[in-house]
Structures are given as C-alpha cells and as structure tokens.
VMD Tcl script that draws the C-alpha trace (Angstrom):
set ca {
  {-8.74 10.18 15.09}
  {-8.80 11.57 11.86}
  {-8.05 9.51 8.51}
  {-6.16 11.56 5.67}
  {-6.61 10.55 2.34}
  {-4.89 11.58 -0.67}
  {-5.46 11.39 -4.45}
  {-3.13 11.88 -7.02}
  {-2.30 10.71 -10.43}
  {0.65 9.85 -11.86}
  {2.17 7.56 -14.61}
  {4.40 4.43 -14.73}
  {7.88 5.24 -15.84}
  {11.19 3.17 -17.06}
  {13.59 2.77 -14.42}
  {16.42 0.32 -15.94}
  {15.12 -2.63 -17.17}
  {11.60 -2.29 -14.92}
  {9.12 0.06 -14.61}
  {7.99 1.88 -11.75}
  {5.85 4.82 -9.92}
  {7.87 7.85 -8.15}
  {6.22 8.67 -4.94}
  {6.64 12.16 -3.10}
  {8.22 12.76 0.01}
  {4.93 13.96 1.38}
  {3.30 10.57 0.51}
  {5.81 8.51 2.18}
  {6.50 10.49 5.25}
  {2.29 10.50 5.47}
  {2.02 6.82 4.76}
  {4.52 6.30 7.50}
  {6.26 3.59 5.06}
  {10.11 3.94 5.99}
  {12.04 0.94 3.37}
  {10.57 -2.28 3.66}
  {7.31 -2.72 2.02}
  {5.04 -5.79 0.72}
  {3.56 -5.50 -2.45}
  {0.12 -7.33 -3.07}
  {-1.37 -7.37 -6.28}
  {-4.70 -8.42 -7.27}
  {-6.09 -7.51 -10.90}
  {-6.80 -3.78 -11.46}
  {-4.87 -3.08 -7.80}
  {-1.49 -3.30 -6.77}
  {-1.14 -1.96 -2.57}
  {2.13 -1.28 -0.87}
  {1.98 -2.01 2.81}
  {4.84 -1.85 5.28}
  {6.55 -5.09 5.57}
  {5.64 -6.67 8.57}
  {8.68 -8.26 10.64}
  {7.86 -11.90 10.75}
  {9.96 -14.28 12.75}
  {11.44 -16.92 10.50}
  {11.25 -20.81 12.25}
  {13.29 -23.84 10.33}
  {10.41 -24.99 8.39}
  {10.32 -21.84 6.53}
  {13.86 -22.24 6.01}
  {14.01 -25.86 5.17}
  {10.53 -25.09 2.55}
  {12.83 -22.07 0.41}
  {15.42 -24.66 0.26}
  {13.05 -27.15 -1.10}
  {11.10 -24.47 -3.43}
  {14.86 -22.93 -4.60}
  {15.41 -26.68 -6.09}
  {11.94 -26.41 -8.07}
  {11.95 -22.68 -8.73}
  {15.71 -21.75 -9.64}
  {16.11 -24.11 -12.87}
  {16.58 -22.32 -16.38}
  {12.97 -23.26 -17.54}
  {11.64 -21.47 -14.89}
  {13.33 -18.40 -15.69}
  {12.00 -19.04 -19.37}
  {8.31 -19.71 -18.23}
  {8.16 -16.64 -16.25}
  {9.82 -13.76 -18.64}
  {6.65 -13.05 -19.99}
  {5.97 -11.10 -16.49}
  {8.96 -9.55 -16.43}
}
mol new
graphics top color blue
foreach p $ca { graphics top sphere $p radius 0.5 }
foreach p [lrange $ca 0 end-1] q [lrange $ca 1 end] { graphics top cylinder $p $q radius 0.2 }
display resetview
C-alpha cells in the first residue's frame, strides 16, 4: 500500500468571531474526512481525525447531565473567555 503525504502551508484566518484554516478540496477528498471530525490538540499540534461513531450508554448521558450543572454557570463562561 502506498502512504501519500502532503505538505503545504497556509495561514490562520478570521472567520466570524473565530479563527480558522481553509482546507482544499484535494486535501479533504485525500484525507477521506467527509463532516464529522475530532480535534485533538496538544501544544505546538492540533490533528483533525474523523470522528469516530461511538455508541452512547446512560452513564454517559446521566455524567453530561451532571457536568452541564458544573460547567454551564456564568463563571464558567467568564473563566474560560480567555481561550476563546
């Protein structure tokens, strides 16, 4: 099997209130990323990965719920603007 690899440069733009990276067609169609992607970032690195389809059980259900009630309070939203 053979492994393509491509290298290209490009900059981070404004796109509404974010920024962001425009990817050709040719990259995407290569990658074989259709819509859904997961983003992991680790300093110096961010990687976009297709999302993988994960089946959802109650737990994981029940923990959002629990996390939303920490997570979605006005402080929060203060505390983490400095990311945005």
């Amino acid at each position: 099997m053979i492994t393509i690899v491509i290298t290209m440069h490009s900059t981070i733009i404004q796109i509404g209130n974010s920024k962001g990276v425009r990817l050709p067609k040719d990259v995407l169609t290569l990658s074989g990323i259709k819509k859904d992607i997961e983003i992991k970032v680790k300093r110096g690195e961010i990687k976009i990965i297709p999302k993988k389809e994960e089946a959802v059980d109650d737990f994981a259900i029940a923990s959002e719920e629990s996390f939303a009630k920490d997570w979605l309070r006005p402080e929060e939203e203060e505390a983490w603007k400095v990311y945005q």
